[in-house]
C-alpha positions as CSV (number, residue, x, y, z in Angstrom):
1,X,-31.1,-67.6,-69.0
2,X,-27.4,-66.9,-69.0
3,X,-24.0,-67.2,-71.1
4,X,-26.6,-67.0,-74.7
5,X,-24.0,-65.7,-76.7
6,X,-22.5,-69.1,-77.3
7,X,-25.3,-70.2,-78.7
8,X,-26.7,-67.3,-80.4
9,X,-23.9,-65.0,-81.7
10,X,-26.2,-63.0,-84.3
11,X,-28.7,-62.3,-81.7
12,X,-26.0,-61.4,-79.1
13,X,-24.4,-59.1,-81.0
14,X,-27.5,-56.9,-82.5
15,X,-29.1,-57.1,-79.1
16,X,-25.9,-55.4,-77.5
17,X,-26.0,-52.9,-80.8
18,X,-29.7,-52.7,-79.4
19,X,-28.4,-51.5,-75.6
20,X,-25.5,-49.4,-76.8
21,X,-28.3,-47.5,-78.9
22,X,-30.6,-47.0,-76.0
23,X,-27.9,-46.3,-73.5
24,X,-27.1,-43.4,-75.9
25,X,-23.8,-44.5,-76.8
26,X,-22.6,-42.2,-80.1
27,X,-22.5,-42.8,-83.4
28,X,-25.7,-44.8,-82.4
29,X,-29.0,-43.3,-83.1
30,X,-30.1,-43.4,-79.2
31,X,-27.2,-40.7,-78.9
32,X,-28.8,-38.2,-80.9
33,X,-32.3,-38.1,-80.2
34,X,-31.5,-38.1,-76.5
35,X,-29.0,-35.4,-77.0
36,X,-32.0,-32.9,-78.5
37,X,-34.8,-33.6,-76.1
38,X,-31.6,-32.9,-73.2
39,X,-30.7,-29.7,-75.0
40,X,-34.9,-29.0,-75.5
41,X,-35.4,-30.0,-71.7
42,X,-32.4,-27.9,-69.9
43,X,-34.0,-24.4,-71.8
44,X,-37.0,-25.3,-70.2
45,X,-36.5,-26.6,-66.6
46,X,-33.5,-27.5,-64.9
47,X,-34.7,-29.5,-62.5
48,X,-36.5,-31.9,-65.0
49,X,-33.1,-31.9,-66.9
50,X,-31.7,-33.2,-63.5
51,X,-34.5,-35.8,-63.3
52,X,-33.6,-36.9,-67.0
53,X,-29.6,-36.7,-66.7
54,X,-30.0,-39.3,-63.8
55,X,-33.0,-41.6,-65.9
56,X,-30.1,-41.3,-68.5
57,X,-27.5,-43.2,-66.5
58,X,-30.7,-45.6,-65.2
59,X,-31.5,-46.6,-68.4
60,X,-27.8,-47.8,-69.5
61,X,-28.1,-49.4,-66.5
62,X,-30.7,-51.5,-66.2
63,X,-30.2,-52.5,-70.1
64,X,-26.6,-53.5,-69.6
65,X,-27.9,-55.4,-66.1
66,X,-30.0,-57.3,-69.0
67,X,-27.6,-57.8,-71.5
68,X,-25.2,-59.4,-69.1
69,X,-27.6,-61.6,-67.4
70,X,-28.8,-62.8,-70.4
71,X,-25.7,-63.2,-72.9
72,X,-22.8,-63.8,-70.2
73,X,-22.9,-64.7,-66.7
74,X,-22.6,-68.3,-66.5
75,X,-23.9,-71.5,-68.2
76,X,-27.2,-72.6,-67.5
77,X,-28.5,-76.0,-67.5
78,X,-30.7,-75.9,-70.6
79,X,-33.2,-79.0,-71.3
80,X,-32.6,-77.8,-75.1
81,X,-29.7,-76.1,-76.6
82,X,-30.9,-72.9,-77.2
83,X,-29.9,-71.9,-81.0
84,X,-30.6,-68.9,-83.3
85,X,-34.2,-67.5,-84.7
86,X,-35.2,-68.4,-88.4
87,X,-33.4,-66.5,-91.1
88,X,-36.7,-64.1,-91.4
89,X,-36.7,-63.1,-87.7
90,X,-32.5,-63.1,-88.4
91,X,-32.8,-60.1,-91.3
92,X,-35.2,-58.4,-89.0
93,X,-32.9,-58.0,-86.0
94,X,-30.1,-57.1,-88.8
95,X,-32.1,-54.8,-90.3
96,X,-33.1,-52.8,-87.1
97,X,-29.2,-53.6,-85.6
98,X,-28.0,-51.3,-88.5
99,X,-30.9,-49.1,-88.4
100,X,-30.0,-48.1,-84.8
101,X,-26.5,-48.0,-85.4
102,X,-26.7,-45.8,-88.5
103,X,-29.6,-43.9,-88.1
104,X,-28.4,-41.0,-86.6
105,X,-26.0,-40.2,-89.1
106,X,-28.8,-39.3,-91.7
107,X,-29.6,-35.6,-91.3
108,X,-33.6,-35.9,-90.9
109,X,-33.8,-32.3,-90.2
110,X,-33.1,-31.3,-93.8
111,X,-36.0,-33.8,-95.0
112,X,-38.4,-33.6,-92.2
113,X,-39.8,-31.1,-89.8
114,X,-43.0,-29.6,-89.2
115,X,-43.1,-26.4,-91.4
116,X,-41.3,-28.2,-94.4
117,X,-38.3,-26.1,-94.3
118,X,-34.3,-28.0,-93.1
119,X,-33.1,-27.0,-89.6
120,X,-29.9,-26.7,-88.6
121,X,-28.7,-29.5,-85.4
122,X,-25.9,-29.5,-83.6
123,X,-24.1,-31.7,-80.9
124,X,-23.9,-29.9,-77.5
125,X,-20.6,-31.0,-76.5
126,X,-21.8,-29.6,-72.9
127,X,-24.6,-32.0,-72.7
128,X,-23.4,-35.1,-74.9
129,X,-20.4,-35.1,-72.6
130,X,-21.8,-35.6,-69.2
131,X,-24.9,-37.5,-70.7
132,X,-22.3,-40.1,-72.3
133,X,-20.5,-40.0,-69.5
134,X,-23.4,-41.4,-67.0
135,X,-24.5,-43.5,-69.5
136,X,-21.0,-45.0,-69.0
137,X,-21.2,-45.5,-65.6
138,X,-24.5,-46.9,-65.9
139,X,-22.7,-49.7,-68.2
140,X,-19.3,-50.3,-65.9
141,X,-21.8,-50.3,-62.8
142,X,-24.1,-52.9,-64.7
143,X,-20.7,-55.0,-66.0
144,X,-19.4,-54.8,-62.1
145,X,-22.5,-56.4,-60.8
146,X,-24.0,-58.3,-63.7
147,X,-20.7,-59.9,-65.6
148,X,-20.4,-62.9,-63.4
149,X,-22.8,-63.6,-60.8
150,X,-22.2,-62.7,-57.3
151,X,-23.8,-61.7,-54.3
152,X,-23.4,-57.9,-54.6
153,X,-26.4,-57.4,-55.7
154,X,-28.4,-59.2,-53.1
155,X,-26.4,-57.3,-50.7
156,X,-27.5,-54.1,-52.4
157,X,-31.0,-54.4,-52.4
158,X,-31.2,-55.7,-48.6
159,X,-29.5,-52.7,-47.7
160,X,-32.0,-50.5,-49.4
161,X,-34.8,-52.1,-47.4
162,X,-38.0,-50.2,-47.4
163,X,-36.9,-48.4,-50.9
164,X,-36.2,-51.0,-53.0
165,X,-39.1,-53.0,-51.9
166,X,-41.2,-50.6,-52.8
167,X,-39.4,-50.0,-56.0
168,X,-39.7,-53.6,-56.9
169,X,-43.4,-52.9,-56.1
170,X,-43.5,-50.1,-58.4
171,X,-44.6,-47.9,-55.5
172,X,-47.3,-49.9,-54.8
173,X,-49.2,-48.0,-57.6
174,X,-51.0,-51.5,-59.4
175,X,-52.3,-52.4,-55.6
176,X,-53.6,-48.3,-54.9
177,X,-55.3,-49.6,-58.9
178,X,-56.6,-52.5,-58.0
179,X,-58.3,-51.0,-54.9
180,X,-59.8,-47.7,-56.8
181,X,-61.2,-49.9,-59.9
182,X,-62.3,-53.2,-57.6
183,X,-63.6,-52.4,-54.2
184,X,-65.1,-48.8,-55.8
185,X,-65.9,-48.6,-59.3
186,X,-66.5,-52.8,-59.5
187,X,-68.3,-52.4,-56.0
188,X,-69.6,-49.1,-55.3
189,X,-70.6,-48.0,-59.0
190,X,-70.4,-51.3,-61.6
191,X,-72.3,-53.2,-59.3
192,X,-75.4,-51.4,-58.7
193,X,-75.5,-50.1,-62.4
194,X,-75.4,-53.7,-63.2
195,X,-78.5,-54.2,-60.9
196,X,-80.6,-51.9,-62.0
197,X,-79.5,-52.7,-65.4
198,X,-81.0,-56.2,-65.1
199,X,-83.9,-55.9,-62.9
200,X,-85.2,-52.6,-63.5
201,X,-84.6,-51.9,-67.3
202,X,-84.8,-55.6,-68.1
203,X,-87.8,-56.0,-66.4
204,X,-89.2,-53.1,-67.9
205,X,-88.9,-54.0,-71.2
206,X,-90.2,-57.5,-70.3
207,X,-93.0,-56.5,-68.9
208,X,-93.7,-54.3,-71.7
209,X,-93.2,-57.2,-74.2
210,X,-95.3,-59.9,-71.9
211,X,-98.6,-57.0,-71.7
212,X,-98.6,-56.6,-75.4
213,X,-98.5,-60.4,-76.1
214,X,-100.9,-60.6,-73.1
215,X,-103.2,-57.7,-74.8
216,X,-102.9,-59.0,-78.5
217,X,-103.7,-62.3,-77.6
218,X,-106.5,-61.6,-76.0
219,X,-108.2,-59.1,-78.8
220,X,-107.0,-61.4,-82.1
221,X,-110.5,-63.1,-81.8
222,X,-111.8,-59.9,-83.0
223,X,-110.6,-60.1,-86.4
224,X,-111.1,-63.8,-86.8
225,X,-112.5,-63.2,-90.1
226,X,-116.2,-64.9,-89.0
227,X,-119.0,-62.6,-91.0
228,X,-121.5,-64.0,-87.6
229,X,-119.1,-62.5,-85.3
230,X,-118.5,-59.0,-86.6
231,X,-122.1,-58.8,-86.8
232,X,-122.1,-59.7,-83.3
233,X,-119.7,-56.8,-82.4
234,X,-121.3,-54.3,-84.4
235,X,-124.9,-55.0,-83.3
236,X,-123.8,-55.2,-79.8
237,X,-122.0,-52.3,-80.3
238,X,-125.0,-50.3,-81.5
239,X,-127.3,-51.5,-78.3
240,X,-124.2,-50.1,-75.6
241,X,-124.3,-46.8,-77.8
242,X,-128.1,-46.8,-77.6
243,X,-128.9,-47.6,-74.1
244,X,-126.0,-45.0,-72.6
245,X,-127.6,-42.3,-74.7
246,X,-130.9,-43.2,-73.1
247,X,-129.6,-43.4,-69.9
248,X,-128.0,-39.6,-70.3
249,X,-130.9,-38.5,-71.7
250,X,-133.3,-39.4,-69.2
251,X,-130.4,-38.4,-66.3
């Protein structure tokens, strides 16, 4: 995709509302929020703030890298015009455009908190400043290499090598998945349960079905409901219990 804007102004401007909110730009909501969890992290842990104040400056980044792919850069041979959503899916991306852009000027904390009592916020100049101001940098940085195309970028990445290929591969962490769940769990322990699932329990409970329909066919003669052959049972019966008490008896 590339130079969108032309053909979508609505969608180009609430998407770059969209970035400037995430990128923590003030008035926009994004400003705020990350501004407390900042001010919440550096009381806690410098060294996560650090991690943070640099995700910060990523973040604007990578969303500016998008917004300028997308909605400038330069005309692309489309086998349609591209051309803006329906109205409904318009209002939506209105709706949350102004939600992000006014959002933070409402003052939740004297509606809602977790005890039900108003808290006091403030901006800490001493955080919003540099925070805003990597954010920044993050944006020109993204407008240097993102604007127009060029090769920059390309030459930025080879020169990372062995870092930003395993970056791109997101530190190889779906491959170490892929290995743990497949060749163990799948292999090791899914596998085997799986056997004995089907030839053990299966075949226990078919075997225990096939003897009683093995068993129950074989005795339903018995109560066939013939007078003659109850008789039959019954005297026979009698004769067995007669001639083993004989034959204890005289043992």
């Amino acid at each position: 995709m590339g130079n969108l804007r032309k053909y979508m102004p609505v969608t180009h401007i609430t998407f770059l509302i969209a970035c400037l909110a995430i990128a923590g730009i003030p008035p926009l909501s994004g400003f705020f929020s990350k501004d407390e969890i900042l001010v919440a992290v550096v009381e806690k842990n410098i060294f996560l703030f650090g991690v943070q104040y640099l995700v910060a400056g990523i973040t604007a980044f990578y969303m500016f890298r998008l917004y300028f792919t997308v909605f400038w850069n330069r005309d692309k041979n489309y086998e349609h015009d591209p051309h803006e959503s329906p109205n409904v899916m318009l209002f939506t991306l209105i709706f949350l455009a102004a939600c992000s852009a006014l959002a933070g000027l409402i003052p939740f904390s004297q509606f809602v908190s977790s005890n039900g009592e108003s808290f006091s916020t403030q901006i800490h100049m001493n955080i919003a400043i540099p925070t805003v101001g990597i954010a920044l940098a993050g944006i020109i940085l993204a407008f240097v290499l993102y604007k127009k195309e060029s090769v920059s970028p390309e030459k930025i990445k080879n020169s990372l090598g062995l870092l930003y290929r395993s970056a791109y591969r997101k530190f190889y962490i779906d491959e170490v998945y892929i290995f743990v769940t497949k060749k163990i769990i799948f292999n090791m322990i899914s596998v085997p349960v799986a056997w004995f699932d089907r030839h053990v329990v299966d075949n226990t409970m078919n075997g225990i079905a096939y003897t009683t329909n093995f068993v129950s066919e074989k005795i339903k003669y018995m109560q066939s409901g013939q007078l003659q052959q109850y008789a039959f049972i019954m005297v026979a019966g009698m004769i067995l219990i007669f001639l083993l008490t004989l034959y204890l008896i005289i043992v």
